[in-house]
Backbone as CSV, one residue per row, in Angstrom:
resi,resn,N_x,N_y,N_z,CA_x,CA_y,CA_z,C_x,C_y,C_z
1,UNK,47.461,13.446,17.783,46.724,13.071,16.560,47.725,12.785,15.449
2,UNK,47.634,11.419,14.808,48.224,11.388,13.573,48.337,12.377,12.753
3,UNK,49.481,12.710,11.607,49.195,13.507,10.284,48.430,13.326,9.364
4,UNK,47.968,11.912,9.219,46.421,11.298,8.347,45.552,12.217,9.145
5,UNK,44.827,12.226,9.893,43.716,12.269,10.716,43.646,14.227,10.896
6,UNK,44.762,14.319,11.366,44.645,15.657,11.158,44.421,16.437,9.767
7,UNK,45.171,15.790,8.637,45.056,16.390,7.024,43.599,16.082,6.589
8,UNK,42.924,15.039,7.281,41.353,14.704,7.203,40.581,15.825,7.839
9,UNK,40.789,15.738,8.935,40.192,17.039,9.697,39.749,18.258,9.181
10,UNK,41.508,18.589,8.169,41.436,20.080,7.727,40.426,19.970,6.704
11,UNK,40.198,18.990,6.083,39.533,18.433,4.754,38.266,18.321,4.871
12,UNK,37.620,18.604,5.776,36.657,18.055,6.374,35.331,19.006,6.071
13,UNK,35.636,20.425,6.040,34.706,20.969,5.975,34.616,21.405,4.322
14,UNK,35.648,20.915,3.323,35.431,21.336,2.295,34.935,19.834,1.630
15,UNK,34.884,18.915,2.719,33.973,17.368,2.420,32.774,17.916,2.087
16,UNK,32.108,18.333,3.213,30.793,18.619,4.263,30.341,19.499,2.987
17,UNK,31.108,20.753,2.261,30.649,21.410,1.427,30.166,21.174,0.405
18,UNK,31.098,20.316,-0.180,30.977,19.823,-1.260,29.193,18.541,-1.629
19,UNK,29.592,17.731,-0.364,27.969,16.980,-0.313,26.983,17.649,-0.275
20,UNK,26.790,19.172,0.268,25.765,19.393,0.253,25.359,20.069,-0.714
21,UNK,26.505,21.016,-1.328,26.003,21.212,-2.709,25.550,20.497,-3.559
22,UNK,25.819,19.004,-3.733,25.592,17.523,-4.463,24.403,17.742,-3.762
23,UNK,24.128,17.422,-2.288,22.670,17.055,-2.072,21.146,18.279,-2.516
24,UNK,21.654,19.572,-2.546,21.034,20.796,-3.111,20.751,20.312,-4.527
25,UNK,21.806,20.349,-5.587,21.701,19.938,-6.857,20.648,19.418,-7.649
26,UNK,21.225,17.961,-6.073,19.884,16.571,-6.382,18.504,16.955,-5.929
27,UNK,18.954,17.614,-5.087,16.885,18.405,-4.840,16.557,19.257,-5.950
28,UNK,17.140,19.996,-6.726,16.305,20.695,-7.503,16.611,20.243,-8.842
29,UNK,17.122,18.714,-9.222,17.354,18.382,-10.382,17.772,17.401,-9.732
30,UNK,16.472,15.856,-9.206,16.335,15.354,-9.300,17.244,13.655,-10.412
31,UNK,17.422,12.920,-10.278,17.816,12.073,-11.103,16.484,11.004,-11.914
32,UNK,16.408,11.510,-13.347,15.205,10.998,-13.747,16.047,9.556,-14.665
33,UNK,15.261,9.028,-15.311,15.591,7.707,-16.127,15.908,8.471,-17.458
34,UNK,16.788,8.148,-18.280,17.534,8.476,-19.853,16.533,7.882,-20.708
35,UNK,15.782,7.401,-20.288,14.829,6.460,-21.547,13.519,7.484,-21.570
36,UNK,12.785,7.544,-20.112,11.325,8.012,-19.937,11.118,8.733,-18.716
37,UNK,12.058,9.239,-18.672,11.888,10.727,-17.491,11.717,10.037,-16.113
38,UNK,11.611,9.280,-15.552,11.051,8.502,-14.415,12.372,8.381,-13.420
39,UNK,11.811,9.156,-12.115,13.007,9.410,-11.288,13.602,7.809,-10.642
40,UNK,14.752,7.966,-11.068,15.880,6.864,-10.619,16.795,7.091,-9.515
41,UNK,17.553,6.308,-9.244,18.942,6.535,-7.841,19.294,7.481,-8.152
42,UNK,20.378,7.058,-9.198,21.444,8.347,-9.656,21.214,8.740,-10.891
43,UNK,22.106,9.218,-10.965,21.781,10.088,-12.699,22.963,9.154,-13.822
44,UNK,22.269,9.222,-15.094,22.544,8.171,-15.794,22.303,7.286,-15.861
45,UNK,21.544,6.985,-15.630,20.530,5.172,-15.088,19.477,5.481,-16.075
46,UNK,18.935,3.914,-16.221,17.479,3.788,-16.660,16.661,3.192,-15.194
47,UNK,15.301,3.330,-15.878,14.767,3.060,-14.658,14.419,1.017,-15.201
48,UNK,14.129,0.360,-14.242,14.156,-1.253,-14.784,13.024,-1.776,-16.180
49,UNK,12.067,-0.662,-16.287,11.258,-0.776,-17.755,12.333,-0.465,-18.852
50,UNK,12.590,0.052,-18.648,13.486,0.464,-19.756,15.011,-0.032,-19.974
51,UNK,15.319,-0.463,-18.811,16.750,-1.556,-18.647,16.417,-2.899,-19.339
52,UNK,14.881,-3.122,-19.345,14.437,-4.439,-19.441,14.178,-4.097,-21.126
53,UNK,14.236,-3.298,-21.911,13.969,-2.801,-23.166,15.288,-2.969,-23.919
54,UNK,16.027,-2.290,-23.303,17.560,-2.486,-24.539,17.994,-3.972,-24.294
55,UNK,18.399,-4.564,-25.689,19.055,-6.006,-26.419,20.335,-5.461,-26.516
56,UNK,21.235,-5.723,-25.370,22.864,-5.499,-25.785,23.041,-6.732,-26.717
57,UNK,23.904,-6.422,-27.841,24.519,-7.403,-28.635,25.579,-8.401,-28.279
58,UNK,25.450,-9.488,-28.325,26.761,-10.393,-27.307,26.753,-11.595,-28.446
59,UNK,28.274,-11.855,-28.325,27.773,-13.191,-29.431,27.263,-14.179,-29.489
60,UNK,26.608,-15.107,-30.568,27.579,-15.150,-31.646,27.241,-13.811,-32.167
61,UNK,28.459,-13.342,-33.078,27.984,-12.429,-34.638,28.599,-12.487,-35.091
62,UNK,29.352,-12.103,-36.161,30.027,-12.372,-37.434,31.184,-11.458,-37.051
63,UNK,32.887,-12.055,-37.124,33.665,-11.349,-36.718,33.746,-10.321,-37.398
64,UNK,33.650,-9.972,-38.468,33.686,-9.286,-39.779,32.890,-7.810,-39.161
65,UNK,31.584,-8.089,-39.759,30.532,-6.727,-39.853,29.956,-6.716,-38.323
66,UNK,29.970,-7.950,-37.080,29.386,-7.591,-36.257,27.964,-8.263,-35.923
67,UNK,27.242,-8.582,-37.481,26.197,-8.876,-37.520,25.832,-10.288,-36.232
68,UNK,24.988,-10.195,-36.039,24.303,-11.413,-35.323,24.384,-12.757,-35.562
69,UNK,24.501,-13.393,-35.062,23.873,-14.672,-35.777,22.756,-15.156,-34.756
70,UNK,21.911,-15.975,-35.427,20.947,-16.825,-34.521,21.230,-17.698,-33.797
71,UNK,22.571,-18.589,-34.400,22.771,-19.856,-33.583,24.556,-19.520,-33.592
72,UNK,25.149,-20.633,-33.102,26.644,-20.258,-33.281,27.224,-20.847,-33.919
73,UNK,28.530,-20.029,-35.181,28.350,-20.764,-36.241,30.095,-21.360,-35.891
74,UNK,30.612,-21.277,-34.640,31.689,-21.316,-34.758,32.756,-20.406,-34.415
75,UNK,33.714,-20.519,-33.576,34.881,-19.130,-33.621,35.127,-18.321,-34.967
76,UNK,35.314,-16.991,-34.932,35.939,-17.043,-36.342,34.812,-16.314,-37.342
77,UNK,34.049,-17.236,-37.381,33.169,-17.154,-38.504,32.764,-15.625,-39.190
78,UNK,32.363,-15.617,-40.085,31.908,-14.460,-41.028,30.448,-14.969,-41.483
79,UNK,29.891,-13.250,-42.031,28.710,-13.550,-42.509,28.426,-14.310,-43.878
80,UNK,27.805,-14.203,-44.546,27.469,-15.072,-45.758,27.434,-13.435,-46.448
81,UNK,26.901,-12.054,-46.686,27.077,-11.348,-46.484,28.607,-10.596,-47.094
82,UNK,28.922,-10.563,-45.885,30.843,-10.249,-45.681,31.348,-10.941,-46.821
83,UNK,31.240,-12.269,-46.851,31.759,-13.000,-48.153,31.626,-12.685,-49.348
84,UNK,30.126,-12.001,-49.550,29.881,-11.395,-50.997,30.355,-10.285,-51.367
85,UNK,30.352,-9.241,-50.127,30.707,-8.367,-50.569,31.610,-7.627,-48.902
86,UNK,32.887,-8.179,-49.195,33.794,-8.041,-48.458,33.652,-6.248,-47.979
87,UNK,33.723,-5.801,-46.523,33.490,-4.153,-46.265,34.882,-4.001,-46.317
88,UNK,35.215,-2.587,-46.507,36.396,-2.229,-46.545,36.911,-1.782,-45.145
89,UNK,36.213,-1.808,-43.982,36.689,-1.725,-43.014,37.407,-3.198,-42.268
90,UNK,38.158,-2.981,-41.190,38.611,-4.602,-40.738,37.780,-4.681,-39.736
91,UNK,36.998,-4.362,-38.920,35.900,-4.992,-38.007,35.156,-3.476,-37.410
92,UNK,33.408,-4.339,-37.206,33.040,-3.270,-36.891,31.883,-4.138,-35.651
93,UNK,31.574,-2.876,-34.990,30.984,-3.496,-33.403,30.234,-2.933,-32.830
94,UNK,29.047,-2.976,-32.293,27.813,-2.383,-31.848,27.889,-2.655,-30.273
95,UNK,27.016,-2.045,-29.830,26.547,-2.079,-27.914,25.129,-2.725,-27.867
96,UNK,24.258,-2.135,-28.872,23.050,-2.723,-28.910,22.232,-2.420,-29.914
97,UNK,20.932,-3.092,-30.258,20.290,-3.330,-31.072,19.622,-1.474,-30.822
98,UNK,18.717,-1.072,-32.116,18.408,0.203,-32.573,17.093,-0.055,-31.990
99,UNK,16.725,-0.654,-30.715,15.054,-0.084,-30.781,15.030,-0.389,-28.843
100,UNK,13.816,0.020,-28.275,13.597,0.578,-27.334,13.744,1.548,-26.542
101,UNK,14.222,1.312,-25.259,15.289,2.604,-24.773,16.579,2.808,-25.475
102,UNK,17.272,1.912,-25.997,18.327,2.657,-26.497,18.255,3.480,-27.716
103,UNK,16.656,3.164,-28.660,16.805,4.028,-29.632,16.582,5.613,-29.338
104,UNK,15.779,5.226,-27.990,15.167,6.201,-27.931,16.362,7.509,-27.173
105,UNK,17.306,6.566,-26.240,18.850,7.495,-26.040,19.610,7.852,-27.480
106,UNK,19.431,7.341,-28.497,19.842,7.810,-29.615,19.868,8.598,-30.185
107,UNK,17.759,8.772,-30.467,17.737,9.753,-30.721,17.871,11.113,-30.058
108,UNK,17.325,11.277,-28.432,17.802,12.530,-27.942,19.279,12.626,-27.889
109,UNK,20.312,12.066,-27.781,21.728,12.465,-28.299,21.803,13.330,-29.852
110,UNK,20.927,12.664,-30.704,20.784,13.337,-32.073,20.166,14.268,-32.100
111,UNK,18.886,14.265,-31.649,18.224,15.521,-32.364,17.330,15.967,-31.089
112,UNK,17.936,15.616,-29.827,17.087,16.799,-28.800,17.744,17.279,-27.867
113,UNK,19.432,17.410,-28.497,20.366,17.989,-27.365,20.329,17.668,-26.414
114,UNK,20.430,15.989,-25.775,21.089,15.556,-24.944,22.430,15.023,-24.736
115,UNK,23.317,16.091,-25.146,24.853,15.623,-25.105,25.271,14.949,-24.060
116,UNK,24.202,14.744,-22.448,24.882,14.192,-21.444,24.724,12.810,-21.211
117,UNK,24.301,12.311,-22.823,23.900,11.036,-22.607,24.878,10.273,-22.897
118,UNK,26.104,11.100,-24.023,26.727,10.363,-24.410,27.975,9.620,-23.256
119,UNK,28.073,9.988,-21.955,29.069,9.301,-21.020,28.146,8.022,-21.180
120,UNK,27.133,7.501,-20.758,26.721,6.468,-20.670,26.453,5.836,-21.645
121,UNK,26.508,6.224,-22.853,26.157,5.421,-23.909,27.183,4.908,-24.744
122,UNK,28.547,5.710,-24.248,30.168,6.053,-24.385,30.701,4.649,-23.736
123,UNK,30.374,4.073,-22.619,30.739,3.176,-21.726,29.964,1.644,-22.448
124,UNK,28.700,2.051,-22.390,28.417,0.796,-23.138,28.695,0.424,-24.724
125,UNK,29.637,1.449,-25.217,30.547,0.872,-26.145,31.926,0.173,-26.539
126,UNK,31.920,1.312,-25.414,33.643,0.441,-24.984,33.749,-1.223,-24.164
127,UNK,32.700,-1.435,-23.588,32.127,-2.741,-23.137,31.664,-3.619,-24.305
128,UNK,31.593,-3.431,-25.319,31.342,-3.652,-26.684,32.217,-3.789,-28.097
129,UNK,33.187,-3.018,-27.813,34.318,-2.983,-29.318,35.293,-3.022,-28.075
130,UNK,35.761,-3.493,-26.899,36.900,-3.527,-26.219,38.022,-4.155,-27.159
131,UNK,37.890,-5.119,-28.470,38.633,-5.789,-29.135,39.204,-4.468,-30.149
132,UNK,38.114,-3.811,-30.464,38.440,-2.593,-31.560,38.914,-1.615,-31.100
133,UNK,38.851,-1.321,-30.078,39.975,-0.238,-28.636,41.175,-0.806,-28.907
134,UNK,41.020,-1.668,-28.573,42.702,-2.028,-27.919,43.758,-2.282,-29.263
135,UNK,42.704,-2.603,-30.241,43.499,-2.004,-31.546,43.842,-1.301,-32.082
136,UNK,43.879,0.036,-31.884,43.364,1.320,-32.392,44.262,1.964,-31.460
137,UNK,44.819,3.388,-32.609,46.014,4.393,-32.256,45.086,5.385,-31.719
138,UNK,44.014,5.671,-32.779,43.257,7.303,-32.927,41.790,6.625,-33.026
139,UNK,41.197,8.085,-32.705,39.497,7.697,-32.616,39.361,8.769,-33.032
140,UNK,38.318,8.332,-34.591,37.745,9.389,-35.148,36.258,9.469,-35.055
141,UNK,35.891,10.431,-35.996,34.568,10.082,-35.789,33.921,10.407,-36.916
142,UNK,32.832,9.768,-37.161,31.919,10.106,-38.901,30.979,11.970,-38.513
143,UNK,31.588,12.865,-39.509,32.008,13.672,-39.498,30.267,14.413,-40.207
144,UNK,29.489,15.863,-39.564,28.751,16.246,-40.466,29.745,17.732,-41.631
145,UNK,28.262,18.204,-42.691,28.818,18.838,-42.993,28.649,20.046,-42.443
146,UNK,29.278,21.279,-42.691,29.166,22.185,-42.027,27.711,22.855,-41.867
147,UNK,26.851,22.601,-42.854,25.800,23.382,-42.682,24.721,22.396,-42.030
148,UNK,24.967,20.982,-41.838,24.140,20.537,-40.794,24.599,20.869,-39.903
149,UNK,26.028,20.717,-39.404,26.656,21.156,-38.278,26.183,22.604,-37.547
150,UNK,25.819,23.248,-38.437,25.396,24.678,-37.771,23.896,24.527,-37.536
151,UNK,23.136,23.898,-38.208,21.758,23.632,-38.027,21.410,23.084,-36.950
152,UNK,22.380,22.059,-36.135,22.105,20.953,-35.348,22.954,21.442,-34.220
153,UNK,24.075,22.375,-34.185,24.992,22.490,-33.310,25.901,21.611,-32.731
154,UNK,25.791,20.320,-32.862,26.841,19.475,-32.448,26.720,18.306,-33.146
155,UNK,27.983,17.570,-32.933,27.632,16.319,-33.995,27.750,15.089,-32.969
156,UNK,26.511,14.162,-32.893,26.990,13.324,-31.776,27.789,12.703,-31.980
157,UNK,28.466,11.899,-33.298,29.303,11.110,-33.357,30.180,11.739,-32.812
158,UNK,30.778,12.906,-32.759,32.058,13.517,-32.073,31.790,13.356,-30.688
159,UNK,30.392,13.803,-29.598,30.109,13.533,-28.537,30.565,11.696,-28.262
160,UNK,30.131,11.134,-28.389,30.364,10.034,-28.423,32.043,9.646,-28.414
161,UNK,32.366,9.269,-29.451,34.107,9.791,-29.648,34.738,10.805,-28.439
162,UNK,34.713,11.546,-28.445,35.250,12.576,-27.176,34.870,11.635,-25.964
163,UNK,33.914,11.238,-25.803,33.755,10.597,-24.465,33.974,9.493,-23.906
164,UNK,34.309,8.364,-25.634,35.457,7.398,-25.175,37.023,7.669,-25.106
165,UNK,37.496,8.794,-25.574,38.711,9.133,-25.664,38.892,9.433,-24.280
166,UNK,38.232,10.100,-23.399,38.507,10.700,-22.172,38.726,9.698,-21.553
167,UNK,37.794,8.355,-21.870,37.852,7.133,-20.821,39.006,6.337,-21.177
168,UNK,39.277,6.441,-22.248,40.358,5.255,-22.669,41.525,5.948,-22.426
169,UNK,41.696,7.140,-22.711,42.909,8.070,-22.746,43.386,7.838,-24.191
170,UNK,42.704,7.243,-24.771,43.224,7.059,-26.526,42.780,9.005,-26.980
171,UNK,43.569,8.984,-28.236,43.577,10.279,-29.093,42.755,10.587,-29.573
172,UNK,41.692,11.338,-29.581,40.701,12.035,-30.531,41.150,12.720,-31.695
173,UNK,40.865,12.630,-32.872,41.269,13.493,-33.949,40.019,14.057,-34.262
174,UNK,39.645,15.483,-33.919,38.306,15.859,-34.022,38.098,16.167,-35.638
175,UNK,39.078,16.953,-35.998,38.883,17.279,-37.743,39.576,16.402,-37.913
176,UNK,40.143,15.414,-38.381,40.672,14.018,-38.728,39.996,13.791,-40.235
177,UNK,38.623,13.744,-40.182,37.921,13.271,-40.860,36.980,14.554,-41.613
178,UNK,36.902,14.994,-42.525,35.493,15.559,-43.135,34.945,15.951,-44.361
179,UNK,33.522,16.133,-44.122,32.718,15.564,-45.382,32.657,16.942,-46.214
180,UNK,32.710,16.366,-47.018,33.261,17.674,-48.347,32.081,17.601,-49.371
181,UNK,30.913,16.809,-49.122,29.860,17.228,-49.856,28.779,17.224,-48.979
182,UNK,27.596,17.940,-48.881,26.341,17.680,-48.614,25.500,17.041,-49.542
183,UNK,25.148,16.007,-48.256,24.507,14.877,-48.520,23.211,15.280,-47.923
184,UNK,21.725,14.237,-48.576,21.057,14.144,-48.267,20.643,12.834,-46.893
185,UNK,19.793,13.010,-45.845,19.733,12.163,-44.795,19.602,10.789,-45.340
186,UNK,20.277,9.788,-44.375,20.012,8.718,-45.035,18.868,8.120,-44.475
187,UNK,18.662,8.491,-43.609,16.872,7.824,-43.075,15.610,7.807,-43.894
188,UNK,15.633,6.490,-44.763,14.802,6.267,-45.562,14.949,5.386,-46.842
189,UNK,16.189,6.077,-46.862,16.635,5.540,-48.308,16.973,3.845,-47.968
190,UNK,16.933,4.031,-49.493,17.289,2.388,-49.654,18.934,1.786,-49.747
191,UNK,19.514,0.534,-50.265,20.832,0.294,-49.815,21.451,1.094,-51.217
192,UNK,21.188,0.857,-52.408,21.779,1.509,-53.652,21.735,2.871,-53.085
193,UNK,20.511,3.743,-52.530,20.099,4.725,-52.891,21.225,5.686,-51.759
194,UNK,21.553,4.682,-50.675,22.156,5.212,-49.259,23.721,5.177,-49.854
195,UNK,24.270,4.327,-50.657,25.623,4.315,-51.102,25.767,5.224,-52.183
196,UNK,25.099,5.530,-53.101,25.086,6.873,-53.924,25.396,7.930,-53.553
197,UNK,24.605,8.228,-52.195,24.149,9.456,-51.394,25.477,10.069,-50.684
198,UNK,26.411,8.900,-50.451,27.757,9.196,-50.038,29.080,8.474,-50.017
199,UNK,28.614,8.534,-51.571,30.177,8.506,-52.496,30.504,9.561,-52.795
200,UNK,32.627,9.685,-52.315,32.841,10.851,-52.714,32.301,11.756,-51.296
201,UNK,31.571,11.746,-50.548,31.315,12.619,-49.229,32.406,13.105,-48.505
202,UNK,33.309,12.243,-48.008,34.357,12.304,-47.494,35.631,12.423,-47.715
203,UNK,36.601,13.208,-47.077,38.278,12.843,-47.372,38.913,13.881,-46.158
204,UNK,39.782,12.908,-46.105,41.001,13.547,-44.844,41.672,14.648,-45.694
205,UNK,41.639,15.887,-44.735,42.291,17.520,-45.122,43.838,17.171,-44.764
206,UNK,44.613,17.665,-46.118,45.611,17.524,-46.488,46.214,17.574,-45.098
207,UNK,46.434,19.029,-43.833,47.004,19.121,-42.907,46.587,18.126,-42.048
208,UNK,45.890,17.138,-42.245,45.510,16.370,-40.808,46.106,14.756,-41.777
209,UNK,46.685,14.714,-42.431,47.041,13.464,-43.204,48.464,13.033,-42.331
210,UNK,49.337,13.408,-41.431,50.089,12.599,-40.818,49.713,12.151,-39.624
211,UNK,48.511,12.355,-39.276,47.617,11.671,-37.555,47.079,10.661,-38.247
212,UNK,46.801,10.666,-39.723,46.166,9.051,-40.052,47.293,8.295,-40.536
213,UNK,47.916,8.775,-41.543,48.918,7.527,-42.385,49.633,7.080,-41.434
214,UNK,49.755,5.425,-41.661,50.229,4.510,-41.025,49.831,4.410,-39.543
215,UNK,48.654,4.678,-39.162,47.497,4.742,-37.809,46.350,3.615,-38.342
216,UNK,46.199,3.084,-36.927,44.830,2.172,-36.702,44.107,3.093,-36.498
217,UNK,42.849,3.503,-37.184,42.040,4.100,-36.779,40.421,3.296,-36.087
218,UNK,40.055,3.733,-35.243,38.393,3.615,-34.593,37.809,4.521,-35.171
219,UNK,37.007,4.272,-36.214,35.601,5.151,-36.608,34.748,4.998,-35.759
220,UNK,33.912,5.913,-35.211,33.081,6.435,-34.457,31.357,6.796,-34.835
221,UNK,30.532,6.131,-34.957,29.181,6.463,-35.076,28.006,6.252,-34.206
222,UNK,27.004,6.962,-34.563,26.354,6.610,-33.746,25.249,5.247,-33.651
223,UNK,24.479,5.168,-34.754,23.490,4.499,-35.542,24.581,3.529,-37.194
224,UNK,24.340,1.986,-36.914,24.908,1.568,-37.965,23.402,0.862,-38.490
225,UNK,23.307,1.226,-39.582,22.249,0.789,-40.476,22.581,-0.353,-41.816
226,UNK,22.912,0.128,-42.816,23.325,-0.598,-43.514,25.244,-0.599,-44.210
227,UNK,25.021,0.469,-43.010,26.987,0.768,-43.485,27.508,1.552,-43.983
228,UNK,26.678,1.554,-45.302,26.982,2.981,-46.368,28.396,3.601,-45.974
229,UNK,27.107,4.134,-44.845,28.462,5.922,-44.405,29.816,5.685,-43.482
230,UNK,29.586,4.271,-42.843,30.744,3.992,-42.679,31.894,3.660,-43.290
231,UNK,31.290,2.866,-44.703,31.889,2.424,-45.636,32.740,3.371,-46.316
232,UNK,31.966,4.635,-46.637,32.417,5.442,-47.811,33.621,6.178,-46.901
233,UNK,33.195,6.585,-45.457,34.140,7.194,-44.706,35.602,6.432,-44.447
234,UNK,35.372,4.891,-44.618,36.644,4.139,-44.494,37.518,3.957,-45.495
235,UNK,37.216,4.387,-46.573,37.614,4.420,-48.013,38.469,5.627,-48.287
236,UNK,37.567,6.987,-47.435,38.339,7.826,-47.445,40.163,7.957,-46.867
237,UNK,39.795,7.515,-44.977,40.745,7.248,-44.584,41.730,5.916,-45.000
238,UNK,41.357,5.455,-45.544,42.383,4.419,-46.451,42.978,4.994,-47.349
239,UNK,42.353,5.898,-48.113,43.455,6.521,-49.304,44.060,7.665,-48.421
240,UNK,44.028,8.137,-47.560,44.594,8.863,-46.443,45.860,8.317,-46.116
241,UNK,46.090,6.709,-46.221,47.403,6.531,-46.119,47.131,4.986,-44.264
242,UNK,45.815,5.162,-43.863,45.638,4.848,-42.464,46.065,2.827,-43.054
243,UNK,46.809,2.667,-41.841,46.832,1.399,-42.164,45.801,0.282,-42.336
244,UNK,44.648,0.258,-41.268,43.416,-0.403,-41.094,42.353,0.324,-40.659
245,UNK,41.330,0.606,-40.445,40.368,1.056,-39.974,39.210,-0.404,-39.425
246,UNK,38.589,0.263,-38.320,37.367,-0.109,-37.634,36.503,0.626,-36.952
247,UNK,35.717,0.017,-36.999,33.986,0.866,-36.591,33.574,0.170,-35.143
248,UNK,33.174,1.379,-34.416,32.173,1.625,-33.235,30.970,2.084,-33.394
249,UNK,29.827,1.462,-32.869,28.831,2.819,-32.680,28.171,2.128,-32.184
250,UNK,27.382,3.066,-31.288,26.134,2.899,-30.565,25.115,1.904,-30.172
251,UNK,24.263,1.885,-31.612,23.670,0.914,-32.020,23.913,0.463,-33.613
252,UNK,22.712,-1.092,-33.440,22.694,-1.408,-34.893,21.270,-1.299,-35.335
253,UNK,20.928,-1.225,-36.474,19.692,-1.444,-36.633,19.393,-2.966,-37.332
254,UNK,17.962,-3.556,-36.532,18.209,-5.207,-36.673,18.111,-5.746,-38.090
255,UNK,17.139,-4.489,-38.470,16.654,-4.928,-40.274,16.588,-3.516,-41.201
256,UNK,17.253,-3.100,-41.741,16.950,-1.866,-42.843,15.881,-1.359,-42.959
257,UNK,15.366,-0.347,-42.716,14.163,0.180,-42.283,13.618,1.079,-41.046
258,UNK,14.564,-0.247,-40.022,13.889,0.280,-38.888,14.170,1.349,-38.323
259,UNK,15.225,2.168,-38.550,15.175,3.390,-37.910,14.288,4.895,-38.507
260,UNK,13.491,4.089,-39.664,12.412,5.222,-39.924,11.325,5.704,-38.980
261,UNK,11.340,4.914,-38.157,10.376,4.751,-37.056,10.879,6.101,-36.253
262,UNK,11.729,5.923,-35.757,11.995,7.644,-34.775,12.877,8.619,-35.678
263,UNK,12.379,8.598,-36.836,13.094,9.286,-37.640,12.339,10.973,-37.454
């Protein structure tokens, strides 16, 4: 007998073990759909109602903010938007639009402790800002404050973040970033009322100021709405010393408003 065949051999019964614990697993925890409970192949899947529900974002959109366009306006192009009021970030990039199944993976990442959603929802971002990866030193992430943080127990933007870092092998800076005031939610508010709400929220802690200065940073969110909090957070890490910053997240929402709906 070969030394392959034999080192297989020896291997063999801790194969045999291993599947059947996998196949035990899958009997008593089943693989359901991430959207609507509905048992699928494997785990992490949607089932095809709900595959057929999420609008991944693909271009055209505006190199700038990301935004959409209807028709194509050209390589390059920017919003009408962007032009007025230039963001202080250098590009920002979505996976998909804020409604169907993916809002609905959103929200249980947010607010029904499904942290295991974020591998898959992690992947279809990086399939999405691959331009804003490959730019980028560090991956941060938009940061709560401590007393939501204890209310909520985890912050998905960090889930999220952590779970492209693992894939990319890029750097996580978990405290990198944080918010030094409590703020009120922005689900609801309006665009004045959402940029008020968090100015001044944010700033990089003195000891974590040489992982940003002179670093590309990836901001990390989950839900981009009208920007606000990305905005104010990129402002921070700019006076931090960071050379450029850009934004990831999740989803977008198509029109201001709409994420009152699973609010």
């Amino acid at each position: 007998m070969e030394f392959g065949s034999s080192l297989r051999s020896r291997n063999l019964p801790g194969t045999l073990l291993r599947s059947g614990t996998d196949w035990f697993v899958r009997l008593l925890y089943p693989p359901v759909c991430a959207g609507c409970g509905m048992f699928v192949a494997g785990s992490g899947a949607l089932c095809p109602t709900c595959w057929g529900s999420v609008r991944f974002i693909e271009r055209p959109y505006c190199e700038v903010s990301g935004a959409p366009f209807d028709h194509d306006l050209g390589a390059g192009m920017v919003s009408p938007d962007v032009i007025a009021n230039p963001p202080p970030y250098e590009k920002a990039r979505a996976a998909v639009f804020y409604d169907g199944a993916a809002r609905k993976l959103a929200h249980g990442l947010k607010y029904s402790d499904r942290a295991d959603l974020a591998g898959m929802m992690a992947q279809w971002m990086m399939r999405a800002g691959r331009d804003v990866l490959d730019d980028s030193d560090v991956i941060l992430c938009v940061p709560l404050h401590r007393r939501r943080m204890f209310s909520r127990r985890y912050n998905q933007s960090a889930e999220l973040a952590r779970a492209i870092a693992r894939l990319t092998g890029k750097t996580f800076e978990a405290g990198g970033l944080g918010r030094v005031r409590a703020t009120r939610q922005q689900v609801g508010l309006g665009l004045r009322a959402r940029q008020d709400n968090v100015r001044g929220a944010f700033a990089v802690p003195v000891a974590r100021n040489p992982a940003i200065a002179g670093r590309r940073v990836l901001l990390i969110d989950d839900v981009l709405t009208t920007g606000s909090t990305v905005e104010a957070a990129t402002r921070a890490l700019l006076r931090a010393g960071a050379e450029r910053v850009s934004v990831l997240t999740f989803a977008r929402v198509a029109s201001p408003g709409g994420e009152t709906l699973y609010a």
